[in-house]
C-alpha positions as CSV (number, residue, x, y, z in Angstrom):
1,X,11.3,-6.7,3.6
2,X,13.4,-3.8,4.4
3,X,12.5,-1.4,7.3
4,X,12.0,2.4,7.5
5,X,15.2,3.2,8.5
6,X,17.2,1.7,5.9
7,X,15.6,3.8,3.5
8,X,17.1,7.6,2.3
9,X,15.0,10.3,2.7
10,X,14.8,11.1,-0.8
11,X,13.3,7.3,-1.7
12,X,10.8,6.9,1.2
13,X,9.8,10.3,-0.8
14,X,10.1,8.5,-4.0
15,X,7.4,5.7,-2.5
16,X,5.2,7.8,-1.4
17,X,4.8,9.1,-4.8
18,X,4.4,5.9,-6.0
19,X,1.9,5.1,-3.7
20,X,-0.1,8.3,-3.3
21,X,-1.0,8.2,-6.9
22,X,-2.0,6.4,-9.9
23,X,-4.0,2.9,-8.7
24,X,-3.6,3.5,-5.6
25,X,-5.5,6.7,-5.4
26,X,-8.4,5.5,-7.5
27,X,-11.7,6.1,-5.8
28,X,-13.4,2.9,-6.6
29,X,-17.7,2.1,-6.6
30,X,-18.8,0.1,-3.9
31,X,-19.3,-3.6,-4.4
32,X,-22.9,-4.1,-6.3
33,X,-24.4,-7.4,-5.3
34,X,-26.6,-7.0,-8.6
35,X,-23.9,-7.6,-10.7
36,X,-22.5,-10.3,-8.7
37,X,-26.3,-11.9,-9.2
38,X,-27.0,-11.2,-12.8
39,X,-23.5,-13.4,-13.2
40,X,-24.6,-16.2,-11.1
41,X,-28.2,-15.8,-12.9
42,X,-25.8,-16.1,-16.9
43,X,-23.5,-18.7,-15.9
44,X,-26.3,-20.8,-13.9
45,X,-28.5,-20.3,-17.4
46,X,-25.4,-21.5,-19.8
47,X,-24.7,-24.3,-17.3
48,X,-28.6,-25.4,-17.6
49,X,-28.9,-25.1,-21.5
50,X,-25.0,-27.3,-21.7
51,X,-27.4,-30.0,-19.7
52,X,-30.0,-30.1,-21.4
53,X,-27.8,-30.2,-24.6
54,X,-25.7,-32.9,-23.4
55,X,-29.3,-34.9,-22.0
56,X,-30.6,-34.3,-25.9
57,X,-27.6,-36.3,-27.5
58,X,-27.4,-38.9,-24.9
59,X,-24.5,-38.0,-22.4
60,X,-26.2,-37.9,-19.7
C-alpha cells in the first residue's frame, strides 16, 4: 500500500470523498442478540424436524 505522501492533494481529497460518504457513513443499529437467537432457535428446529425425518424412514 501506498503512503500519504505519494498521494496529490487533489486525490487524498478524492478518498476522502469516497470514504466520508455513502457505506461508510451509514449509521448502523446496534447488534440485537434476539435476532441472533430467534436464528439459532429456526435453524436448531429445521435441524430437529430433518432428524426426526431421516429416524422415520430408517437413516438413522
Amino acid at each position: 500500500m501506498r503512503s500519504e505522501e505519494e498521494y496529490s492533494e487533489e486525490d487524498l481529497e478524492r478518498i476522502r470523498g469516497v470514504v466520508n460518504s455513502g457505506i461508510h457513513s451509514v449509521e448502523r443499529k446496534p447488534f440485537r442478540f434476539s435476532l441472533l437467537f430467534l436464528w439459532w432457535i429456526v435453524v436448531a428446529a429445521l435441524g430437529g424436524a430433518a432428524w426426526i425425518f431421516a429416524s422415520s424412514v430408517g437413516a438413522v
